[in-house]
C-alpha positions in Angstrom: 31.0 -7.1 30.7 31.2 -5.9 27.3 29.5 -8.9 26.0 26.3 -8.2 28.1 25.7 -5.4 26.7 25.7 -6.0 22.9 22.7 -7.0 20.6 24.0 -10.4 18.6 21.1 -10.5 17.0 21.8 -7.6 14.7 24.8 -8.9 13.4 24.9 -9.8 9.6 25.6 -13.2 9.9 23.2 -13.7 13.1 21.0 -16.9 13.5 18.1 -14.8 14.7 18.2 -13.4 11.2 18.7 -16.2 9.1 17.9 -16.7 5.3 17.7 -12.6 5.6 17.0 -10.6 2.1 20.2 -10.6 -0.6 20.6 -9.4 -3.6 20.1 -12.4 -6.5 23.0 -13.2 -8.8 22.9 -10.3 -12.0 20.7 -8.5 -9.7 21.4 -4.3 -8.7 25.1 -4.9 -10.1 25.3 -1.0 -10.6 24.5 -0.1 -7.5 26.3 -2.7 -6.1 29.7 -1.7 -7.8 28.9 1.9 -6.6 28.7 1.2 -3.0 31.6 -1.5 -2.8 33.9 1.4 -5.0 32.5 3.9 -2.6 33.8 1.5 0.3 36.9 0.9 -1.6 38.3 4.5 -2.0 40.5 5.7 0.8 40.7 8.8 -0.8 37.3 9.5 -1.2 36.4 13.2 0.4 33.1 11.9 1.9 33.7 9.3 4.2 29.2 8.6 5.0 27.2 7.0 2.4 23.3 7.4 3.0 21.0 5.7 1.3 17.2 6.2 1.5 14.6 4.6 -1.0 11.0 3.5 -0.5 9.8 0.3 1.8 10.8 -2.7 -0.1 13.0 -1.0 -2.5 15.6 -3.3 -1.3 17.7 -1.7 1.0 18.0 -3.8 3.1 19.3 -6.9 1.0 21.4 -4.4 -0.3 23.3 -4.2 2.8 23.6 -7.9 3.3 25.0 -8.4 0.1 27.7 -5.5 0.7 27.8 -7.1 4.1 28.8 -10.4 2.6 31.3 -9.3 0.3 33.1 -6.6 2.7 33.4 -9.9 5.0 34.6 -12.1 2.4 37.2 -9.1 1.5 38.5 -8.7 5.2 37.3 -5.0 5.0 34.2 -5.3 7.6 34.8 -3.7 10.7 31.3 -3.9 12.0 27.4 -4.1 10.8 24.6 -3.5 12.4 20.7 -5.0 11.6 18.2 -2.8 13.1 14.8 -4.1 12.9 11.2 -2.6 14.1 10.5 -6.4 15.6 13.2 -7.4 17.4 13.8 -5.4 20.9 17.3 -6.4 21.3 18.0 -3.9 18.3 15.1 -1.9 17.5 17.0 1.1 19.9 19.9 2.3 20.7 20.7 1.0 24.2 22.8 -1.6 23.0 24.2 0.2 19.6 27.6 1.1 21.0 28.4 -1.9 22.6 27.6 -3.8 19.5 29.7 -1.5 17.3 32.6 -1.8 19.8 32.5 -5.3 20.4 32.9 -5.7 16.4 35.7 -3.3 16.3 37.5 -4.5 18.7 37.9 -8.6 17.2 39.9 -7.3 14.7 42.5 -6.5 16.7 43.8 -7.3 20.3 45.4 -4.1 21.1 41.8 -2.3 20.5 40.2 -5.0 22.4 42.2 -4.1 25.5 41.6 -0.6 25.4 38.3 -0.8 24.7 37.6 -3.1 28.2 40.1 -0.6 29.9 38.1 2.1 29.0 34.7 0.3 31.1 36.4 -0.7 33.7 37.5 3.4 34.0 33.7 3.7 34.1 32.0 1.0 34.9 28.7 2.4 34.3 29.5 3.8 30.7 26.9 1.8 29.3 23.9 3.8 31.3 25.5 7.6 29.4 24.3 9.3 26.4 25.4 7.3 23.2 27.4 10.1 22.1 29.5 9.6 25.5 29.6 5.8 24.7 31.1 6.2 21.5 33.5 8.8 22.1 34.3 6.4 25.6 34.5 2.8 23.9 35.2 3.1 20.3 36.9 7.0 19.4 39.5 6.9 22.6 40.6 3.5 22.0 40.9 4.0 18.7 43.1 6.7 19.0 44.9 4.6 21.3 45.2 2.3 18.7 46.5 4.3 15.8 49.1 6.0 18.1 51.3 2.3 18.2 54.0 3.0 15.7 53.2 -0.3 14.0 49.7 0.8 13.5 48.6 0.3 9.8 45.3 2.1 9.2 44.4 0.7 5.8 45.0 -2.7 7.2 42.0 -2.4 9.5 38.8 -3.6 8.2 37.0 -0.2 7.6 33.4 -0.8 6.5 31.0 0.2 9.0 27.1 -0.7 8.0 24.5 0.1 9.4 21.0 -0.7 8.0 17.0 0.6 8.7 18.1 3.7 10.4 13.8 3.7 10.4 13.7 0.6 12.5 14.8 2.0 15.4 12.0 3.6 17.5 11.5 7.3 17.9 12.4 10.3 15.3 14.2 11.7 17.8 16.6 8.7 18.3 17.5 8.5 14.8 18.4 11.4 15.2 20.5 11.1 17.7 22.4 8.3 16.0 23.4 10.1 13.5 24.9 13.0 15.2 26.4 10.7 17.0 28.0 9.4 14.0 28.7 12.8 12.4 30.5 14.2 15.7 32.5 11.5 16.9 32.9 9.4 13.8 33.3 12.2 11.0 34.5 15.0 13.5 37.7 12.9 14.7 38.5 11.3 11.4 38.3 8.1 12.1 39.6 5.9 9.0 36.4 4.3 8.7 33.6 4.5 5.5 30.2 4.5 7.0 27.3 3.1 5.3 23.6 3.8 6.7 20.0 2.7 4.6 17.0 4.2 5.9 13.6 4.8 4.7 13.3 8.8 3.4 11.8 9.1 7.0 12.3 12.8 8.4 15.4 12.1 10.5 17.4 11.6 8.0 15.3 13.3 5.2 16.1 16.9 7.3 19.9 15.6 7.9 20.4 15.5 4.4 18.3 18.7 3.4 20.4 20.8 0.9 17.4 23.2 1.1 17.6 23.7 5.2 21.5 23.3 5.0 21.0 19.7 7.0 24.3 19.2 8.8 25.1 15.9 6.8 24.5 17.2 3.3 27.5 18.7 3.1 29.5 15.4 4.4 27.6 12.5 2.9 27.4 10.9 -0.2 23.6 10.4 -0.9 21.9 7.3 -2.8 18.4 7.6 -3.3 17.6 4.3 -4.1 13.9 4.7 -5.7 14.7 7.8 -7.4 18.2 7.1 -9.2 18.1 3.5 -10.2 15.5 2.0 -12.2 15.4 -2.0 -11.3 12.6 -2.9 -13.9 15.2 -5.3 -15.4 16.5 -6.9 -12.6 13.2 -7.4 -10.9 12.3 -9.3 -14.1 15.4 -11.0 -13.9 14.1 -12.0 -9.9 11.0 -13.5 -11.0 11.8 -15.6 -14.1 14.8 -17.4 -12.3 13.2 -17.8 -9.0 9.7 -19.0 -10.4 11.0 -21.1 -12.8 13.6 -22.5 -10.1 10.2 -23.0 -7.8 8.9 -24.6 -11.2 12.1 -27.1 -11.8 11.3 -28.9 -8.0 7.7 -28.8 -8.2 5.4 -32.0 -8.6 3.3 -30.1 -11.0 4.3 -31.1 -14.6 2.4 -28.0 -15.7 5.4 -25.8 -13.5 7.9 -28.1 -14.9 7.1 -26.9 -18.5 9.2 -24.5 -20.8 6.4 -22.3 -21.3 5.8 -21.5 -17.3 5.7 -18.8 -16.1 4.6 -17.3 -19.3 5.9 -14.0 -20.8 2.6 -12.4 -20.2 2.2 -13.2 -16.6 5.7 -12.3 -15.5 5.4 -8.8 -17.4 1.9 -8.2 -14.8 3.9 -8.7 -12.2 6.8 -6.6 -13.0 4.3 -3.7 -13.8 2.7 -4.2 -10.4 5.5 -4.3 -8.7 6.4 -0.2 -9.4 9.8 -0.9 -9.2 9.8 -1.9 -5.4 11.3 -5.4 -4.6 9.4 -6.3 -1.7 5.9 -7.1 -4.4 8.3 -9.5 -6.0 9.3 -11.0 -2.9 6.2 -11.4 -1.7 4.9 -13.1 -4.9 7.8 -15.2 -5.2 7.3 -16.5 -1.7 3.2 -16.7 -1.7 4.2 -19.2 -4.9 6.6 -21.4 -3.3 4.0 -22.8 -0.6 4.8 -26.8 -0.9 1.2 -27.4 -0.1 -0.7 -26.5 -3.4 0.4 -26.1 -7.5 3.4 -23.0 -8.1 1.0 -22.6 -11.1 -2.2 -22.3 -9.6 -0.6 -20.1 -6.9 0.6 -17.7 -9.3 -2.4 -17.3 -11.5 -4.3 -16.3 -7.9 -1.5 -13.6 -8.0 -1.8 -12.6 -11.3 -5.9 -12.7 -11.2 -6.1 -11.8 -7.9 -9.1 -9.2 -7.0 -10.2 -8.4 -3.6 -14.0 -8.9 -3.9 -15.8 -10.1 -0.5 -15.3 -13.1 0.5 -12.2 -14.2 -1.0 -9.8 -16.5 0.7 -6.7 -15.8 -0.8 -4.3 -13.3 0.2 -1.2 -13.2 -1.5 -0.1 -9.9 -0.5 -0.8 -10.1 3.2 2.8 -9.9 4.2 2.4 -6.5 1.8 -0.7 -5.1 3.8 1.0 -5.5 6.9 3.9 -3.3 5.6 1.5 -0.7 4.4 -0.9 -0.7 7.5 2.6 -0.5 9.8 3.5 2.8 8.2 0.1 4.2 7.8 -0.9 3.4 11.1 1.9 5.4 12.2 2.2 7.7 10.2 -2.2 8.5 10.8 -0.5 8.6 15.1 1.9 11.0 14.5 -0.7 13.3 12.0 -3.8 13.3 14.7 -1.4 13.9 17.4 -0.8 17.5 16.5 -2.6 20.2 18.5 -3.3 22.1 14.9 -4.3 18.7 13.3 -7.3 18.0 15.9 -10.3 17.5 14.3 -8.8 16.2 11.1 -8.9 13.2 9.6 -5.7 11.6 8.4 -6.7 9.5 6.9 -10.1 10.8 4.9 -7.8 13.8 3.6 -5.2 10.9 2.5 -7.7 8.7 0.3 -8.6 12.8 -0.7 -5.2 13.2 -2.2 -5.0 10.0 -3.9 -8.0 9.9 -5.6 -7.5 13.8 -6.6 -3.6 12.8 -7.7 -5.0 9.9 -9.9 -7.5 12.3 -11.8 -10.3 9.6 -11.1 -12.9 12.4 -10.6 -12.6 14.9 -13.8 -9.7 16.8 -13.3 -7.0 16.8 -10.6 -5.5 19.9 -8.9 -1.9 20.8 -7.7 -1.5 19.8 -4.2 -1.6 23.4 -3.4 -4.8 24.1 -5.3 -6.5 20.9 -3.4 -5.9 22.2 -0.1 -7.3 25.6 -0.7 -10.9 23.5 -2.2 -10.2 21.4 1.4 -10.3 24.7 3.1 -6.5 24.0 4.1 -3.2 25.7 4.3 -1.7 25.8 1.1 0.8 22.9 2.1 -1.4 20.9 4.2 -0.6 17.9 1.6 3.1 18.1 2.6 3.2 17.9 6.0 0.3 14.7 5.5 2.7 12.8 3.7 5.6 13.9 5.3 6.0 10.4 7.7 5.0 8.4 4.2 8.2 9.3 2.3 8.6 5.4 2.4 5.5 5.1 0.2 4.0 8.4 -1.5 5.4 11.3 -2.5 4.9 15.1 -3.9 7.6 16.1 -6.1 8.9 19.6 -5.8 7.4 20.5 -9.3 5.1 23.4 -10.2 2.3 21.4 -10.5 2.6 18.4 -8.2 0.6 15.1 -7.7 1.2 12.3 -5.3 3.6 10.0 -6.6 2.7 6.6 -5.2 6.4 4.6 -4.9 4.3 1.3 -4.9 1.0 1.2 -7.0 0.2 -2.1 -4.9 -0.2 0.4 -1.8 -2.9 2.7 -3.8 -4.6 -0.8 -4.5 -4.2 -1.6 -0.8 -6.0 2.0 -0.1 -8.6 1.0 -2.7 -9.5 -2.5 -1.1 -11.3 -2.7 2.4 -10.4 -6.7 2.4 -6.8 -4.9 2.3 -7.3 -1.8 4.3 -9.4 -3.0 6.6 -10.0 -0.6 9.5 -7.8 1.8 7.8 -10.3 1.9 4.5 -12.0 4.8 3.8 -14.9 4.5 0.9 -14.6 6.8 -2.1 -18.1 7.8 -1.4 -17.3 9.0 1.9 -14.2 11.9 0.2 -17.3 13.0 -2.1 -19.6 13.6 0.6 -16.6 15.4 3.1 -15.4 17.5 -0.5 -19.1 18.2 -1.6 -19.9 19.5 2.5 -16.6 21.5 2.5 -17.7 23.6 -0.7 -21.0 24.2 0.9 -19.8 25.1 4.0 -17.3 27.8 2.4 -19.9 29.1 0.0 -22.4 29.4 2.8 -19.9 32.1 4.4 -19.0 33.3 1.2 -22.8 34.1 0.8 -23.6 35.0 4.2 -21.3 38.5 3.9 -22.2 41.1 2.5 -20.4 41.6 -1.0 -18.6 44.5 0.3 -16.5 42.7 3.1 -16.5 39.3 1.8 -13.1 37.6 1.7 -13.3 35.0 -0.7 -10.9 32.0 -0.5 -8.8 31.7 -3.2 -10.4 28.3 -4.9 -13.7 30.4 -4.3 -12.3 33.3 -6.6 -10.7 31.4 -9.3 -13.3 29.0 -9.6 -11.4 25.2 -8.3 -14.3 25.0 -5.5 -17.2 25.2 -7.6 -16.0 23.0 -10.4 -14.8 20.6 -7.2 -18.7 20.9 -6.2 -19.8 19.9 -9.4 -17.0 16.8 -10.0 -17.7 15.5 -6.4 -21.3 15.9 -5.8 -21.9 13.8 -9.1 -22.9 16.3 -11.1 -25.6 17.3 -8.2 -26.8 13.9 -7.3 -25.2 13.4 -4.3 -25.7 16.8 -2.6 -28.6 15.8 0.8 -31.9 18.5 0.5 -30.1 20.4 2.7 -27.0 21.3 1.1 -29.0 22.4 -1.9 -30.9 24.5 0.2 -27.8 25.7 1.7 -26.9 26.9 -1.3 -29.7 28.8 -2.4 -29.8 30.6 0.8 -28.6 34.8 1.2 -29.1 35.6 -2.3 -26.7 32.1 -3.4 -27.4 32.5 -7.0 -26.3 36.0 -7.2 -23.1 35.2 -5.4 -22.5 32.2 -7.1 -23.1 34.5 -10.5 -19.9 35.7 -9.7 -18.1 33.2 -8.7 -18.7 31.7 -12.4 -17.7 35.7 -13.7 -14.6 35.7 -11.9 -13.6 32.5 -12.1 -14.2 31.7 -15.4 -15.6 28.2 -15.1 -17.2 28.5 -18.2 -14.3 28.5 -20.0 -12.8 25.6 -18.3 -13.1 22.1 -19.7 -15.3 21.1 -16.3 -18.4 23.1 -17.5 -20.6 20.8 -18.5 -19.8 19.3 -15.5 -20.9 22.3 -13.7 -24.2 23.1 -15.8 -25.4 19.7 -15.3 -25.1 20.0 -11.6 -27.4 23.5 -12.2 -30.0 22.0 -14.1 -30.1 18.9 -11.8 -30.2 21.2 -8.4 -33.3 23.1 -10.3 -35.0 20.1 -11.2 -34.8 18.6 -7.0 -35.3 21.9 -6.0 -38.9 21.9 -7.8 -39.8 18.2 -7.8 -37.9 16.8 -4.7 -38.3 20.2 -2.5 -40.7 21.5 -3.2 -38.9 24.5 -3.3 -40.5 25.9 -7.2 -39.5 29.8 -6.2 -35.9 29.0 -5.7 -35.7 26.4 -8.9 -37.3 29.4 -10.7 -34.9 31.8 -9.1 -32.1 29.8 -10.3 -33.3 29.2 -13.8 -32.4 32.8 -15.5 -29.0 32.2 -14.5 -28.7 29.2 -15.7 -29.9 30.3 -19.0 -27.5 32.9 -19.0 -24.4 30.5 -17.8 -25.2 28.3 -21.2 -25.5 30.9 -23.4 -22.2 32.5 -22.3 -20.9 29.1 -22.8 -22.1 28.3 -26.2 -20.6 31.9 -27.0 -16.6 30.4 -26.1 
């Protein structure tokens, strides 16, 4: 009966997983020899190892390699493969089963408590997982270790368990792991647990030392992208596999000592960001029978998403990233407080403002108050892409991107596709935001006006100026807008209190003046209001010529 119910395929050594991802020879040998000495000490307080990194860091071959070797050792009691693609194992329903079914080969006496235990209760496998582990794997176990022959270090002990993020629902992760904490951690069970997730917010919160998660205090944490650098062995990767592709290839030019050149392999391992999953992907886009290895990797290495181009190397990539985003944009727009809001316009917004592509570039913070947003607006956008981008807790914080192929893949439409937003698109939504908030900024009397912070000190104005192009973008309206309930007084001080003149933006912000006067007059038709305008301006220059 037992047998029914488990999930084969996420076994280590499963056909339905075959070939899977494993760490290369001279490859993550440091993390490597921490996990396996991790695995290896009995004595070892903290008895749960997480580790989270970003997609394609290499988690996952990670645990097939510690997989491998625990096996080879006798030391693995179980693993378990989840995987987003696969129903058989991309849930919970058969988790315990499998876990129990592993357990129990390794010893006969287990086995037969284990299939005691369902026939007890026949439908055990219809409960709560937290019931089926405590019925089919802590019981028995305790059965087990209460033989007086029992030898506890004898029993393989390594239980793995990989892409805690594959399995659907936040709140089933969950689950799993306070499954794991209560019945696994909670009865002492002689077992070391190894689970790799993405920083997904399951785990992510589990693990909080901020919020006191209820697994910080019990598990050894690895974050994979943060602590290890694998530059170097993602070098390593790509020279031995290309010029093993090379070696077998008809192509006498592949064949040659001088292929893959220095140069090329260097591109590669710079665009990669320090995530695996690029070099994997170029390494297999390359080994196509069908066509040269060297012709394949220069369209890698040359590769540019104008329209119209055939190749796409990094399609396996963009799949990845529009998974995730896709998602993650779901789960965003699916808030009652988010409605309205555009995940992903005030995304692309965040990137562009984190890669200082438009002047200057705020602290989230700072950006959400010119986007007319609570001050941590940016953290909760990004909080289901902890795979992929991050905000470090800094004073002044800018989106990290894990992968800088993902901010290419938000750059290209041929990448993006439906999920593309043009950068002319965040001007025009930054440029209409600003106008909007100075329109009720000016519309209130002076007295009872409540300015907005990135009013008062100036960030929306400069923001203006930056995004609108200087002026040239703003429609005959939004100038007008602006002119509108005595704007140039107001916006006199604005530039007084928020001392724009003195920031390194004002040119930026006196050229937008002089070209709103100059459409107000010749594209208008509005003289009175360019004339208005002009004594400040006047004023604004000299005062900046004076710093």
């Amino acid at each position: 009966m037992l047998l029914k119910k488990i999930a084969p395929n996420a076994f280590y050594n499963s056909a339905a997983r075959f070939d899977p991802p494993k760490c290369d020879e001279d490859t993550r040998v440091e993390v490597i020899s921490e996990i396996m000495d991790w695995i290896g000490d009995w004595e070892g307080p903290k008895r749960l190892l997480c580790m989270t990194g970003a997609a394609g860091a290499g988690k996952s071959a990670l645990q097939q390699t510690v997989a491998e070797r625990c096996a080879d050792s006798g030391i693995l009691g179980c693993a378990i493969f989840f995987s987003s693609q696969d129903p058989t194992r991309n849930n919970l329903s058969h988790i315990v089963p499998t876990i129990a079914f592993q357990l129990g080969q390794h010893d006969t006496t287990l086995q037969d408590c284990i299939r005691k235990a369902i026939e007890k209760d026949p439908p055990i496998f219809t409960r709560t997982i937290r019931t089926q582990m405590d019925t089919l794997v802590v019981r028995p176990f305790k059965q087990l270790q209460a033989n007086p022959g029992f030898d506890a270090r004898s029993f393989p002990h390594a239980v793995l368990i990989d892409g805690l993020d594959e399995c659907a629902g936040e709140e089933r992760q969950a689950e799993l792991l306070s499954t794991i904490k209560h019945c696994l951690l909670d009865n002492n069970l002689p077992f070391r647990i190894f689970v790799t997730s993405r920083p997904e917010w399951a785990i992510r919160s589990a693990l909080n030392s901020e919020t006191r998660g209820y697994l910080h205090p019990l598990a050894y944490h690895i974050q994979l992208s943060d602590n290890y650098d694998a530059t170097d062995d993602i070098r390593r990767y790509l020279w031995r596999r290309l010029q093993d592709i090379g070696s077998q290839s008809y192509d006498p030019r592949a064949r040659s000592k001088s292929w893959p050149t220095v140069e090329d392999i260097e591109k590669l391992v710079i665009a990669a960001s320090g995530q695996f999953v690029f070099a994997a992907t170029v390494v297999k886009y390359v080994l196509e029978r069908r066509s040269s290895p060297v012709d394949r990797l220069q369209t890698v290495v040359n590769w540019t998403p104008e329209e119209g181009q055939l190749a796409r190397p990094f399609e396996a990539l963009d799949v990845l990233y529009a998974s995730i985003l896709s998602a993650a944009k779901e789960s965003y727009e699916a808030v009652d407080t988010h409605r309205g809001r555009n995940f992903l316009l005030l995304l692309r917004a965040h990137q562009i403002n984190s890669e200082v592509r438009v002047g200057t570039g705020w602290d989230g913070h700072d950006f959400d108050e010119i986007l007319n947003l609570e001050g941590t607006a940016h953290e909760v956008l990004v909080s289901d892409l902890h795979s992929l981008v991050v905000y470090p807790r800094a004073s002044f914080s800018l989106m990290h991107f894990y992968h800088k192929s993902f901010s290419e893949f938000m750059d290209s439409e041929t990448r993006s596709k439906n999920l593309f937003i043009p950068e002319i698109q965040v001007k025009a939504y930054i440029s209409e935001t600003v106008v909007q908030e100075f329109n009720r900024f000016s519309s209130e009397p002076s007295s009872t006006c409540a300015t907005s912070r990135s009013m008062s000190n100036g960030n929306a104005v400069i923001a203006l100026a930056l995004y609108s192009d200087e002026g040239n973008l703003l429609s005959g309206q939004q100038i007008l807008a602006l002119a509108h309930n005595g704007g140039w007084k107001k916006l006199d001080q604005l530039v007084q209190e928020g001392r724009i003149l003195a920031s390194l933006e004002s040119s930026q912000f006196l050229a937008m003046i002089f070209v709103i006067m100059r459409r107000l007059k010749n594209e208008l038709n509005e003289p009175g209001l360019a004339d208005a305008l002009k004594p400040y301006y006047n004023k604004w220059r000299g005062a900046r010529l004076d710093q």
